[in-house]
Wavefront OBJ file of the C-alpha trace (Angstrom):
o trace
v -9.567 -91.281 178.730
v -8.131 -87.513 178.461
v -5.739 -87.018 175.799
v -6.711 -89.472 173.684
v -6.173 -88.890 169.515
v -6.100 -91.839 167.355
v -5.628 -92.239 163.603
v -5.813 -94.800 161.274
v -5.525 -94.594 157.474
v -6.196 -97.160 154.956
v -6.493 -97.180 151.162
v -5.701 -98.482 147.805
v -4.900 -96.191 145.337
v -7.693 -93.094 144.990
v -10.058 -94.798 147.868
v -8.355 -93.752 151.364
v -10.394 -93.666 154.523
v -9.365 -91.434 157.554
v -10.828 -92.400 160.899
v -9.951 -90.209 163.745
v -10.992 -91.222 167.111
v -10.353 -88.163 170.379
v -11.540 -87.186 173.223
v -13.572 -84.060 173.733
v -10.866 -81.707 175.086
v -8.468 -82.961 171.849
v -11.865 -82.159 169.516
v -12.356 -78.415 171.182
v -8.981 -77.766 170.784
v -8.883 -78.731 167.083
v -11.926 -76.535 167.256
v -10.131 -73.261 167.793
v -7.050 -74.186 166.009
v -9.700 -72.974 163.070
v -9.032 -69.378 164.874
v -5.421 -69.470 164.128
v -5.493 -70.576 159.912
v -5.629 -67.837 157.647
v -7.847 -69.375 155.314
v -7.500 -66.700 152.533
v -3.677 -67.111 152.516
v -3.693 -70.698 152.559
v -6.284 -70.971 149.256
v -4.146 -68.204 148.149
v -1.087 -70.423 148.524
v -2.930 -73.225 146.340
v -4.698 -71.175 144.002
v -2.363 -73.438 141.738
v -3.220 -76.376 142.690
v -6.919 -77.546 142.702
v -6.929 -81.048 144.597
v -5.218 -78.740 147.465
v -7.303 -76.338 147.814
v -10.402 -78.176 147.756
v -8.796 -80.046 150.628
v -7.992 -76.925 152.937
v -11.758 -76.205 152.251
v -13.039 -79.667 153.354
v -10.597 -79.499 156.115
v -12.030 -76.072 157.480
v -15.619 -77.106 156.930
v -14.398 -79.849 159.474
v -13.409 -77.924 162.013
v -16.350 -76.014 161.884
v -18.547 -78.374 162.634
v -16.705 -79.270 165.136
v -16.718 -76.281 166.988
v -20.221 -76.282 167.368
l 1 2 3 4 5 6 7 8 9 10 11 12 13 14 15 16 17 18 19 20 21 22 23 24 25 26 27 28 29 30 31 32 33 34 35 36 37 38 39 40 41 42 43 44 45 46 47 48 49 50 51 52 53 54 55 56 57 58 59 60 61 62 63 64 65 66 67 68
């Protein structure tokens, strides 16, 4: 099915689980939306906060992978 991008989030507290479910044309597009982030400003932006940071990392090691 094209254009299919599905979430679902569940947790209790500090255990959450993301599950994303797309199609191939949503996941290639996510892809090169990696192009567009400044990385450096945005881990400049949370230099101050830690827990932030480290997510903008794990979320561009993400779309990395996906990309290839």
């Amino acid at each position: 099915m094209q254009g299919l991008f599905e979430y679902k989030l569940e947790g209790n507290g500090d255990a959450i689980a993301l599950a994303v479910n797309l199609d191939s044309i949503n996941a290639k597009a996510l892809a090169r939306l990696d192009r567009y982030i400044n990385w450096a400003d945005v881990l400049k932006l949370t230099e101050n906060d830690p827990e932030a940071a480290h997510a903008a990392e794990r979320l561009h090691t993400v779309l990395q992978h996906m990309g290839r």
